[in-house]
N, C-alpha and C positions, 0 to 999 in steps of 0.2 A: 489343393483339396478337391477329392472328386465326392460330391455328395448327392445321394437318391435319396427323392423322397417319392411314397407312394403315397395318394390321397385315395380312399373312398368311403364309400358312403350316396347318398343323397344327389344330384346335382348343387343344390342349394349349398351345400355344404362346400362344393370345389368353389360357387362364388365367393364366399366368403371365406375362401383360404389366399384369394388371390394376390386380394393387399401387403399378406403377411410373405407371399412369394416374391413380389414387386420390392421388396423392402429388403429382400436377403440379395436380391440381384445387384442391386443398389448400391448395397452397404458390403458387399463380398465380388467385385467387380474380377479379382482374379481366382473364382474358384469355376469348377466343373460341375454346373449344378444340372439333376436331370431327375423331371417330374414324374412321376409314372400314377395315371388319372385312370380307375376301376371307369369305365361305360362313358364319362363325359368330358372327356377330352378336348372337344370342339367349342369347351365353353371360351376357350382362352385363344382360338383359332382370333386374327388379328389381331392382337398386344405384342410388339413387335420382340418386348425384352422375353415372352415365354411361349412365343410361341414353334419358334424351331427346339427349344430343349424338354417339349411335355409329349409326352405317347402312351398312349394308349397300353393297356396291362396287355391284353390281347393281343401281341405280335410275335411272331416266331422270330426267335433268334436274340427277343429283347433281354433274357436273361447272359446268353455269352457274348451279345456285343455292348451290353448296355450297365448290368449290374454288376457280376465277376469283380469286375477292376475298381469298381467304389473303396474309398475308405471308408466313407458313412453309411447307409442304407435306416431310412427312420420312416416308421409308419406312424404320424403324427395322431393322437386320441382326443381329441377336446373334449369329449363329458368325462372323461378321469381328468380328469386338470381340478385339483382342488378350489383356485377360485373361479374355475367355470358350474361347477355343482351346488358351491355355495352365492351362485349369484352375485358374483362383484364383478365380473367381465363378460366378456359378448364372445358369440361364436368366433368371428374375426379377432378378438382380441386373443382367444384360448391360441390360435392357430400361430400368431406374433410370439407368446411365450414358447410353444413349443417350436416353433421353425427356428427363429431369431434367438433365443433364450434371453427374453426378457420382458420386463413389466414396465417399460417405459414406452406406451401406446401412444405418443402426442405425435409421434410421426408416422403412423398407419395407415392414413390415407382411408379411401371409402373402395368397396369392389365398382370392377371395371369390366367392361363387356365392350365388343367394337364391331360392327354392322358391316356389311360392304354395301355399295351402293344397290344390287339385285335385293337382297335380302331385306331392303329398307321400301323399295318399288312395291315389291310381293307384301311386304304390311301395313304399303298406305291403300293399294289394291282394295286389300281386306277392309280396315276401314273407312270405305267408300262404298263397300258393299253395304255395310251397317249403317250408315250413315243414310244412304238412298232407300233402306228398308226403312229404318225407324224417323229419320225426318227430326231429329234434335241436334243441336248445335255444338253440345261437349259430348265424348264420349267416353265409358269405363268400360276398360276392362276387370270384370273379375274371376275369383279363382277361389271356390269356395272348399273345395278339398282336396285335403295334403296326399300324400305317399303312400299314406296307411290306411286309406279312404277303401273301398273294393263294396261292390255291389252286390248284396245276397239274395234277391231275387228280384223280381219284374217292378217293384216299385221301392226296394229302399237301398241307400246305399248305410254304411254305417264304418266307421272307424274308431279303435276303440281304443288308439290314443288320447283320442279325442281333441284331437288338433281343429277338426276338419269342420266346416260350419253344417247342421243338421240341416238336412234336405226340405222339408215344413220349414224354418226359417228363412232359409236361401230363396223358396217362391215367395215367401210373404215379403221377403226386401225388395227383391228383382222386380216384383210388380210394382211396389211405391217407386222405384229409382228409375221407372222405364216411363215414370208420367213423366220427368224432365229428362235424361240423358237416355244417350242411344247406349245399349250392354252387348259386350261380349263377351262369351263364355271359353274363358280359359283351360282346359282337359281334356282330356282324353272321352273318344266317344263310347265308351261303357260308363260314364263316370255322366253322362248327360243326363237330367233330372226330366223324370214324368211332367209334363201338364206345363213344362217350362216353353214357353213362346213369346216370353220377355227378350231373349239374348239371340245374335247371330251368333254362331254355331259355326269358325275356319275348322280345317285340320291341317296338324305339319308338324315338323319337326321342331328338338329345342331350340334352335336357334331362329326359327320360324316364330315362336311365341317368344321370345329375348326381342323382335322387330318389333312386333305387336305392339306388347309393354310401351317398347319406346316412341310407338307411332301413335299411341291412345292418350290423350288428356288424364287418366287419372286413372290409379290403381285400386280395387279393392279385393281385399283379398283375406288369408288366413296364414300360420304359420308353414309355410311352402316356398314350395321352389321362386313362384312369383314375386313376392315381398324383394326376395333377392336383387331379380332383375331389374326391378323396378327401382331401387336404389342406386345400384350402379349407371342408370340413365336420369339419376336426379328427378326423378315421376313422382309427384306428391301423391299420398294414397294414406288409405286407411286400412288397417290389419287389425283383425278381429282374434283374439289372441286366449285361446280353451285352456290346456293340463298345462305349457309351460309357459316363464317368465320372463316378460320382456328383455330384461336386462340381457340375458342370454341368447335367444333366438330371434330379436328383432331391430329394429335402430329407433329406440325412447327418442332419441331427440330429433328425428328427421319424420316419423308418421304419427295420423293420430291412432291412437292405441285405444279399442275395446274392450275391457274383461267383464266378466259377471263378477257382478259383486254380493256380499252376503251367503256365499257359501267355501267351505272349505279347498284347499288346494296344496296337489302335496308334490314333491320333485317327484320326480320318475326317474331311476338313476339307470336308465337305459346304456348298454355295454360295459355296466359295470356290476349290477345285481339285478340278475332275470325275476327272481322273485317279487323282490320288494318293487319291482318296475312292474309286475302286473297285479301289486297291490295296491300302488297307485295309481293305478290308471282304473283301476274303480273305484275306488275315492273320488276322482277326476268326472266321472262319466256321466256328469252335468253339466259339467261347464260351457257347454254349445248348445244347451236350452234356454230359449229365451222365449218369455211370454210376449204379448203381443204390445204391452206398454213399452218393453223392452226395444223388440225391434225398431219400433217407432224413434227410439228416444237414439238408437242407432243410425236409424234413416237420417233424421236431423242432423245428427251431427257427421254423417257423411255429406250432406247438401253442404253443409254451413263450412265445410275446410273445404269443397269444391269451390264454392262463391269466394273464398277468402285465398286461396290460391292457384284458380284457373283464369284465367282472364280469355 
C-alpha cells in the first residue's frame, strides 16, 4: 500500500497529528507511507520512524516523484469529524480516527518533538540570559497569543477568535508572575506588548521556541502553538483557554485549564460553516476579559500548580 497524507493547517495542528502518524507507522509496518506537511515540516525533523518519509508541500518534482503513484492520497479534517465538533475527542484523537480509522485511542501515545543537542545549548543560552536579567530561580515561559492574534495599531493587538489572552490582562499577569519567576515571552516581535518589561524578549525560529518550551520550568500559555510543545516535552503549564473547548484543543488531564466562567460559549465550526464561525466568534468575544479579581484568582492558581509541580 503506497499511502500520502497531506497535513495543514497550524503548526500546532501537525504536533498533534504526530501520535496518530507514529501509530500508523507502527501498526502498517509494510506500507509506503509519505507525509506531505503545508510550511512545518521541521516539526517532526528527529523522530526517526517520520522523519525521512515527511516533505515539505513546496518541492518541485514532489508531485511526479512523490504522489502519481499513491493508491491513497488523504487530506485528513479534524473540525469536520463529527465527534470532534461535538466535543467527545481531542484534536490528536480526531487525527487517530481519520489517519488510523478508528476510535479506539488507548494506544495513542502523547505528541513528540526531539531537540539535537545545538538546538538544546541555544535555549539554555537563552534562559540564562533571563535568568541573569531577572534574578528568580524558576522560570515560565509564556505565550499569550495564538495565530489569529495581528496587531492593529501602535498599542493594541486584538484577535477575534478569541483564542488569544487580551493585552491589559497579559501586563496585569506578567507583572504579578515577574515578582517570583523570571518570563519569557513567547512570539513573534510584532506581536510584543507596549509597556511590557516584565519578560526577556529571544527571537528564532520554531524549533528554536520547541528548545525553549523544553529548557524553561513551566509553560503558560493560550490555545497555541505552545500548549503543544510543551506537552510533547512533558512541561507542566497552565492554558488559559477563550471561544474553544478543552476537550478538543487542549490535554484536560495533563494542564491546569483556565476558562471564564458565567458567560455564554458557542463552537465555532471553523472549515466547515464560514458563517456561523463568525457568528460565533462574537458570541465568543468576551471570553479573554477578565476583571482584575479574575486575574488574580488566575495568578494563584498559576503559583500554586508551579509550587505543586516544579521542584
Amino acid at each position: 500500500m503506497k499511502k500520502g497524507i497531506i497535513l495543514d493547517g497550524g503548526a500546532g495542528r501537525i504536533i498533534a497529528a504526530i501520535p496518530a502518524l507514529l501509530k500508523y507507522v507502527r501498526n502498517n509496518p509494510d506500507h509506503d507511507l509519505r507525509v506531505f506537511i503545508g510550511g512545518w515540516d521541521n516539526l517532526v525533523w528527529g523522530i526517526p520512524e517520520l522523519q525521512s518519509i515527511t516533505h515539505s508541500m513546496d518541492v518541485k518534482g514532489n508531485f511526479d516523484v512523490r504522489m502519481k503513484d499513491l493508491d491513497v492520497l488523504l487530506s485528513p479534517e479534524p473540525y469536520r469529524q463529527p465527534n470532534y465538533y461535538n466535543q467527545k475527542i481531542s484534536l490528536a484523537e480526531a487525527f487517530d480516527e481519520l489517519i488510523n480509522e478508528t476510535e479506539d485511542h488507548g494506544d495513542l501515545g502523547v505528541p513528540k518533538l526531539v531537540l539535537n543537542k545545538m538546538e538544546e545549548k541555544t535555549a539554555a543560552s537563552a534562559i540564562a540570559q533571563a535568568k541573569a536579567q531577572q534574578q528568580k530561580q524558576k522560570t515560565i515561559i509564556i505565550q499569550p497569543f495564538g495565530r489569529s492574534a495581528q496587531r492593529v495599531d501602535e498599542h493594541d493587538i486584538i484577535d477575534d477568535s478569541s483564542r488569544s489572552v487580551e493585552p491589559n490582562v497579559y501586563l496585569k499577569l506578567v507583572k504579578k508572575l515577574s515578582t517570583k519567576y523570571n518570563l519569557v515571552f513567547f512570539g513573534e516581535k510584532e506581536l510584543w506588548v507596549n509597556d511590557d518589561s516584565y519578560t526577556f524578549k529571544p527571537e528564532g525560529d520554531l524549533r528554536f521556541w520547541a528548545a525553549i518550551v523544553e529548557a524553561a520550568d513551566y509553560f503558560v500559555g493560550c490555545d497555541s502553538l505552545g500548549q503543544h510543545m510543551a506537552r510533547a516535552f512533558d512541561k507542566p503549564g497552565t492554558v488559559i483557554i477563550g471561544s474553544t473547548f478543552p476537550i478538543n484543543t487542549t490535554y484536560p488531564d495533563y494542564f491546569n485549564l483556565i476558562e471564564k466562567q458565567g458567560v455564554p460559549k458557542e463552537y465555532s465550526p471553523i472549515r466547515i460553516s464560514g458563517l456561523e464561525s463568525h457568528l460565533a466568534d462574537r458570541i465568543n468575544d468576551c471570553l479573554m476579559e477578565f476583571s482584575d479579581d479574575e486575574i488574580n484568582d488566575i495568578y494563584k492558581s498559576i503559583v500554586e500548580d508551579i509550587e505543586k509541580k516544579v521542584k
